[in-house]
C-alpha positions in Angstrom: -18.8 -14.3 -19.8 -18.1 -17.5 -22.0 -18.4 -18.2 -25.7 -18.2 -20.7 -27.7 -17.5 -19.1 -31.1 -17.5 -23.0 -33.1 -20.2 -24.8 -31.2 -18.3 -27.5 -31.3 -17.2 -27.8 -27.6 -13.4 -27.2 -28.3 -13.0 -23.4 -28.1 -14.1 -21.7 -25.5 -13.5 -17.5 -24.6 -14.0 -16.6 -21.4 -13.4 -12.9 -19.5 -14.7 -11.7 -15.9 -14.3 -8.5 -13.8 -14.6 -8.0 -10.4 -14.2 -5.4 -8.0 -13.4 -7.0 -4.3 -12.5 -5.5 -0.8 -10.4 -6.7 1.9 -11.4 -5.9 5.5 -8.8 -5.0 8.1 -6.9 -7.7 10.1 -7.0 -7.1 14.0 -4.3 -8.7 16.0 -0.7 -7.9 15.7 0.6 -5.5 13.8 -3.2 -5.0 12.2 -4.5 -1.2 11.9 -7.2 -2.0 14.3 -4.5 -2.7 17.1 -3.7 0.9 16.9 -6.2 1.5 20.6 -4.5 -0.5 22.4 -1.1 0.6 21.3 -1.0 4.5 22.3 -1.2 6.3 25.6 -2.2 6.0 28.2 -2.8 1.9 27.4 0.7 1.3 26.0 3.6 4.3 26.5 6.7 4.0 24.3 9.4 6.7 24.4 11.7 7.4 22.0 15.5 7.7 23.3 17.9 9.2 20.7 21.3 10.6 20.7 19.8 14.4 20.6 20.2 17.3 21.5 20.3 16.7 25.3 21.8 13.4 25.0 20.9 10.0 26.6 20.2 10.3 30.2 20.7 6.3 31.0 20.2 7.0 34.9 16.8 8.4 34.4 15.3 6.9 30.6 12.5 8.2 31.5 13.3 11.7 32.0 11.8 11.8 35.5 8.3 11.0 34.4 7.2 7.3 36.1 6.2 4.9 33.1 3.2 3.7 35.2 1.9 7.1 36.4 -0.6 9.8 34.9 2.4 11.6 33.0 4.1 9.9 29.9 7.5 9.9 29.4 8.6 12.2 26.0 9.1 12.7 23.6 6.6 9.7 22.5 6.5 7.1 19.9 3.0 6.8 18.5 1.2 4.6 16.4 -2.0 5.8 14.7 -4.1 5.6 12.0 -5.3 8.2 9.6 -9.0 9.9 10.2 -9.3 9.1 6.0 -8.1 5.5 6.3 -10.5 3.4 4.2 -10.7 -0.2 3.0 -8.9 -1.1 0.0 -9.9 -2.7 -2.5 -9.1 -4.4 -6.2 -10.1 -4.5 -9.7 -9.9 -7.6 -10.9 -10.1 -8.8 -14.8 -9.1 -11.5 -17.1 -9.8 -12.2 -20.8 -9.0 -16.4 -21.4 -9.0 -18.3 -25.0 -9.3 -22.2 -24.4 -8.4 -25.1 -26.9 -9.2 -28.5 -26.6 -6.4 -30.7 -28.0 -7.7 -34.1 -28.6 -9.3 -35.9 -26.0 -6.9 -35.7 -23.2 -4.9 -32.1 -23.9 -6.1 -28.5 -23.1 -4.3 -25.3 -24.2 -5.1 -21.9 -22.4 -3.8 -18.6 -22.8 -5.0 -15.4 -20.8 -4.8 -11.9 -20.1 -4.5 -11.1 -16.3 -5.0 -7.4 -14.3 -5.2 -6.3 -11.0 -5.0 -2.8 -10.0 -4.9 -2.5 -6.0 -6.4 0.6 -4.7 -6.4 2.5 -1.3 -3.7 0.2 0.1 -2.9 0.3 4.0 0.7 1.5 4.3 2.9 3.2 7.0 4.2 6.5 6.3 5.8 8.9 8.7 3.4 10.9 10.2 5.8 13.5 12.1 8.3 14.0 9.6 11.5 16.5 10.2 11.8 19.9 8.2 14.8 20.9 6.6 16.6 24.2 7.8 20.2 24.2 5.7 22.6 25.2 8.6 20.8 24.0 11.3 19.5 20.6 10.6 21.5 17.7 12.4 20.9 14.3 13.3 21.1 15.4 16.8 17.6 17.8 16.8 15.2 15.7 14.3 12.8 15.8 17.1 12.8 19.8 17.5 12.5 19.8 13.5 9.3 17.6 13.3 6.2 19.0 12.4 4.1 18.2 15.3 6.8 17.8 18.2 5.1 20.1 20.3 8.9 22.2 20.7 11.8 24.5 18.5 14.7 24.6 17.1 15.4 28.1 19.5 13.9 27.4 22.5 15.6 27.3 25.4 16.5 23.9 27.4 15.1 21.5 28.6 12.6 22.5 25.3 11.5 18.3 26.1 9.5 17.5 22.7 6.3 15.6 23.6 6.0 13.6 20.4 8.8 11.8 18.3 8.3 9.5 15.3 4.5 9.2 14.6 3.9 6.0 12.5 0.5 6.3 10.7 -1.3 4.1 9.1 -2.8 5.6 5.8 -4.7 4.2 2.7 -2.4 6.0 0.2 -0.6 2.7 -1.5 -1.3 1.8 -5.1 -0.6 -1.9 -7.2 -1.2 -2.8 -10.7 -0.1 -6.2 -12.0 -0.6 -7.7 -15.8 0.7 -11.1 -16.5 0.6 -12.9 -19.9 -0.8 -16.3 -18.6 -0.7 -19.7 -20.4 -0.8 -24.0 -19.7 -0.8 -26.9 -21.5 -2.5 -30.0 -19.5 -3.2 -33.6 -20.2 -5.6 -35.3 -18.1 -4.4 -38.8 -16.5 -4.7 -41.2 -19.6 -1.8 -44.1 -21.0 -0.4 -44.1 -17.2 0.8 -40.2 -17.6 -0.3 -36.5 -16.9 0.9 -33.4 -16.6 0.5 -29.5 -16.1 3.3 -27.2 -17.8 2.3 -23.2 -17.2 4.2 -20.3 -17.7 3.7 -16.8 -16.8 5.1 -13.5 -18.5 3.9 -10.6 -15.6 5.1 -7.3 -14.0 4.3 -6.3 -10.8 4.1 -2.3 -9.9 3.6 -0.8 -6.5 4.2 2.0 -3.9 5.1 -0.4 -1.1 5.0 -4.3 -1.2 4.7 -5.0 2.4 2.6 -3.7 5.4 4.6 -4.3 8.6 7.1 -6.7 7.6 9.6 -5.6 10.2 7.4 -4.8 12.7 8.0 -2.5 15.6 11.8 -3.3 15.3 15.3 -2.7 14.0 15.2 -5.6 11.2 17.5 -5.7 8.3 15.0 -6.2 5.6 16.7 -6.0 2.1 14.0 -5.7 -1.2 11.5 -4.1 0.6 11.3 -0.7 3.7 7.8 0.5 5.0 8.7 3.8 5.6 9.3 6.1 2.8 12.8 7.9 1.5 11.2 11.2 1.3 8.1 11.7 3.6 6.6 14.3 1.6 7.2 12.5 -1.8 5.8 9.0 -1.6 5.3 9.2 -5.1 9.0 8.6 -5.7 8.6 4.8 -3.9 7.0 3.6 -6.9 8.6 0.9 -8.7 8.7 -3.2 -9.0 7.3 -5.3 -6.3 9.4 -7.0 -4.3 7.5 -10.5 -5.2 7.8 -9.1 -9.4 9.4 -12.2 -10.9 9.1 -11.5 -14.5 9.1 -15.1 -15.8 8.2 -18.2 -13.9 7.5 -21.7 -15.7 6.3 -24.6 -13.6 5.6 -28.1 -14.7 4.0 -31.5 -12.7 3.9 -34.7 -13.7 2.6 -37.9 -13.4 4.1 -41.1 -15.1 3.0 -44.6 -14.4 5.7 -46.7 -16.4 3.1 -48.9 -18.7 5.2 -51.6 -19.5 5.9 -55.1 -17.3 3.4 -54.4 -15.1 2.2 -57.7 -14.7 5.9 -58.8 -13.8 5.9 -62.7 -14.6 10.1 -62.4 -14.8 12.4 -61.2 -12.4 13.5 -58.0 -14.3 9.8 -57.7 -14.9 9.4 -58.1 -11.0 12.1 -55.3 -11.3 11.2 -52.7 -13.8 7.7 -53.0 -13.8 5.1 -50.9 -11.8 7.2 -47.4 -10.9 5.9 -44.5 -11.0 7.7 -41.1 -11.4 6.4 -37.6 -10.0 7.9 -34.4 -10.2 7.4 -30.7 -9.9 9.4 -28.5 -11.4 9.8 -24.3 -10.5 12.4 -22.2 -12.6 11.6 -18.2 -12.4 13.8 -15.2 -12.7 14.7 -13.4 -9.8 13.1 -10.4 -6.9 14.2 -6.9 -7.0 15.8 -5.1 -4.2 16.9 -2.0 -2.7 20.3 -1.3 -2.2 20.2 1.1 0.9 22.7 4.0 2.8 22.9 3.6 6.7 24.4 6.9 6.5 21.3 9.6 7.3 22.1 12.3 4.6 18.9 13.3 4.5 18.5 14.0 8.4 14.8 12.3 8.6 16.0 10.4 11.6 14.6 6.7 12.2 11.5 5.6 12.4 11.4 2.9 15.4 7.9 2.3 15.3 7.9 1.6 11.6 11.4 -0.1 10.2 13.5 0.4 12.9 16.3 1.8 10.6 16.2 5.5 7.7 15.6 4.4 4.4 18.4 6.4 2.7 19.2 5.5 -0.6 22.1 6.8 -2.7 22.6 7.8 -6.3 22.6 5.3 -9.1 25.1 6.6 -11.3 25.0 3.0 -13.5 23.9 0.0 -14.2 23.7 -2.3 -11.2 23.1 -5.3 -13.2 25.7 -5.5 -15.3 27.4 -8.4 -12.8 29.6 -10.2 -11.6 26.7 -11.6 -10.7 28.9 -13.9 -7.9 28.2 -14.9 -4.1 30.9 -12.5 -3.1 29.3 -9.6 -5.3 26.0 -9.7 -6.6 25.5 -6.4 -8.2 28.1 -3.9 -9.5 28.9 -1.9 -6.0 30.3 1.0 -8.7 26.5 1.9 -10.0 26.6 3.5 -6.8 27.8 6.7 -5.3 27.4 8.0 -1.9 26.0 10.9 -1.0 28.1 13.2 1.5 26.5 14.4 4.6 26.1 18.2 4.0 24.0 19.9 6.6 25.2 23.4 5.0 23.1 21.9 1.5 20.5 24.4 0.4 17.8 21.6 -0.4 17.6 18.1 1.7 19.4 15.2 0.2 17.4 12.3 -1.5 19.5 10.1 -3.4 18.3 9.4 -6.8 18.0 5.6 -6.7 14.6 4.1 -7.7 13.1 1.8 -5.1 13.4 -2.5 -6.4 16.4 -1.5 -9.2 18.7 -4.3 -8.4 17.8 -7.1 -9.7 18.3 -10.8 -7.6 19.2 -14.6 -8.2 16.5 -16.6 -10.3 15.1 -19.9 -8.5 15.5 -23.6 -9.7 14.2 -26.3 -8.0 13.1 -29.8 -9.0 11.1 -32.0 -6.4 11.6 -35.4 -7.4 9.3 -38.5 -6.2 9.6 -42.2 -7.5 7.0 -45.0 -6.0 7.4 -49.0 -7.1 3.9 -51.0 -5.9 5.1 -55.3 -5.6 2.2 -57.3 -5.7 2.6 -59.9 -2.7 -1.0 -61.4 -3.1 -4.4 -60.8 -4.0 -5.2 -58.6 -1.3 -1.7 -57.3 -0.3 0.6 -54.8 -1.5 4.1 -53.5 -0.8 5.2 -50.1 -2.1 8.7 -48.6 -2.0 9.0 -44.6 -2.3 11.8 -42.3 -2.5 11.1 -38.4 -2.4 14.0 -36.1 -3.0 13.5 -32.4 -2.3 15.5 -30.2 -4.2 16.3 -33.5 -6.5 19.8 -31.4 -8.3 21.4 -29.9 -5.2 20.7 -26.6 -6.8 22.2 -23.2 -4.8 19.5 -20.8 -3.7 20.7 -17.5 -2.7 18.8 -15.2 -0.6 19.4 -11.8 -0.8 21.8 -9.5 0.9 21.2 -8.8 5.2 22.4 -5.8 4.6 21.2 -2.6 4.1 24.1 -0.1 3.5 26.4 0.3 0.8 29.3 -1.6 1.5 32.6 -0.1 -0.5 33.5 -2.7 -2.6 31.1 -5.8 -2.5 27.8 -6.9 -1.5 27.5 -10.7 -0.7 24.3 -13.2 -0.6 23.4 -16.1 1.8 23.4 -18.9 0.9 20.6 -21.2 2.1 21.8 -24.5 2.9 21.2 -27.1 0.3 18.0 -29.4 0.8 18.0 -32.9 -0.4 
């Protein structure tokens, strides 16, 4: 829909809504690569420290990896009978003012709300027995193992970790949206735009760490609690709450023609930048220690997803390369296998807040006229035009006692 409520061509209201779906991806990593990644194409076993130990003579337990029998207990991949294709509600309401000839103001209303979103989730998750739960018989605890806790050896489980792929994942984003441009007139334009926006999810990523043991901070496929996912909800790991960015175009109008020498030499530049300055990424601060005795996921993230108990305010500083976040809004929870509950610590998923971005790309071009139908131009572009630090986030996913430190990425420019 558009109105314009003047006539007079310099308002203008616009709103749409849509409702779009996105197909599955094959290929790597992509739910439809799920047949050609389980038995009896593809056999992947999971070796643990368990209850019988690892037998590094025989990996295989005696089975032969290219025979009729599969080694166990297995890792699977697999993808839920009720996975369906997600899909978005999109909407946006706009309000549009012409500024002159040459300037347009615009300010919007953005929402998306993601639905049915593919995620992995742990498919064979581990019961908790107080007493008799340790990190050395997750397998005999899991749902679907195919053995006990009290049967008698070898009691070989057929099935370990079981990474599924179900459309249970939510998003919703609303964003405060507005610009201001000029179209190219006098030898200048520019577009300034700044967004206000929060970004809400379940999980921001769908195999970002693929099959493997990869430190990922800000962001963990597989769930804290298998049988809460509920409890994942929280900011995106892309949520940057403000972001401005402006390009430009200047032609210097003056001395163009150039009939001195500091004509010759001020005349005919031209200046272009872009600049990016937004507020930073959440991320999860993350326990290696398994107090919750899930056990790893190896088809999923490699690594538990343990958090512990926020007992303050992480943000509150120093805010430093040597310690991002205040280590002390932390505390550990204590491996207690005698607990009467399992142990999820209380930390939301995305609390900590990361390092804003700044960055100015920085371009300068000077044409010299050597004749009628010949031209020279000289051109400097400097990336990263300041030198400005970016930090990435921490590579590490447990709680360190006293200090958490970034990376820096080397300086561009």
């Amino acid at each position: 829909m558009a109105y314009d409520p003047t006539g007079s061509g310099k308002w203008l209201i616009s709103s749409a809504y849509g409702i779009f779906y996105e197909p599955y991806y094959t290929g790597e990593g992509g739910p439809l690569q799920d047949p050609v990644s389980a038995p009896p194409y593809l056999q992947t076993p999971q070796v643990g420290f368990g209850m019988n130990g690892i037998n590094f003579v025989d990996p295989f337990n005696g089975a032969n990896p290219f025979g009729p029998t599969f080694a166990e207990p297995m890792t699977l991949l697999v993808v839920s009978n009720k996975l369906r294709l997600p899909y978005a509600h999109d909407w946006n309401l706009n309000v549009q003012r012409s500024l002159g000839n040459d300037l347009l103001f615009e300010i919007g209303y953005v929402g998306t709300t993601g639905v049915k979103l593919p995620r992995f989730i742990e498919g064979n998750p581990a019961a908790y027995f107080p007493g008799q739960s340790s990190e050395g018989n997750v397998d005999q605890r899991r749902l679907y193992s195919g053995c006990t806790l009290t049967a008698p050896p070898p009691n070989t489980c057929v099935y370990g970790s079981v990474g599924e792929i179900a459309s249970l994942a939510h998003s919703n984003y609303n964003a405060l949206e507005s610009s201001l441009s000029k179209r190219f007139s006098h030898g200048l334009s520019f577009l300034a735009s700044y967004a206000y926006s929060k970004a809400i999810d379940d999980v921001s990523s769908f195999n970002i760490t693929g099959s493997a043991s990869q430190q990922v901070a800000g962001e963990n496929d597989l769930a804290q609690n298998p049988f809460d996912l509920t409890a994942e909800r929280g900011r995106s790991m892309f949520d940057a709450r403000h972001r401005f960015v402006l390009s430009y175009q200047w032609s210097v109008p003056f001395w163009k023609q150039g009939n001195n020498w500091y004509e010759h030499a001020l005349g005919n530049w031209q200046f272009n930048g872009i600049l990016t300055a937004m507020s930073g990424t959440p991320f999860t601060v993350f326990d290696s220690n398994d107090v919750s005795l899930q056990g790893g996921a190896p088809e999923i993230s490699g690594f538990s997803s343990n958090r512990p108990d926020q007992i303050g305010n992480p943000n509150s500083g120093p805010h430093t390369p040597q310690q991002w976040f205040s280590t002390a809004a932390f505390q550990r929870l204590t491996l207690n296998p005698n607990s009467p509950v399992e142990q999820f610590g209380n930390e939301g998923r995305n609390v900590v807040q990361g390092p804003g971005f700044t960055n100015w790309d920085f371009s300068t071009f000077k044409n010299i006229h050597i004749s009628e139908r010949n031209n020279l131009q000289f051109r400097a572009e400097l990336f990263n035009f300041l030198n400005t630090r970016i930090f990435a986030f921490p590579k590490v996913i447990s709680l360190p006692p006293t200090s958490a430190r970034l990376t820096r990425i080397p300086e561009r420019g």
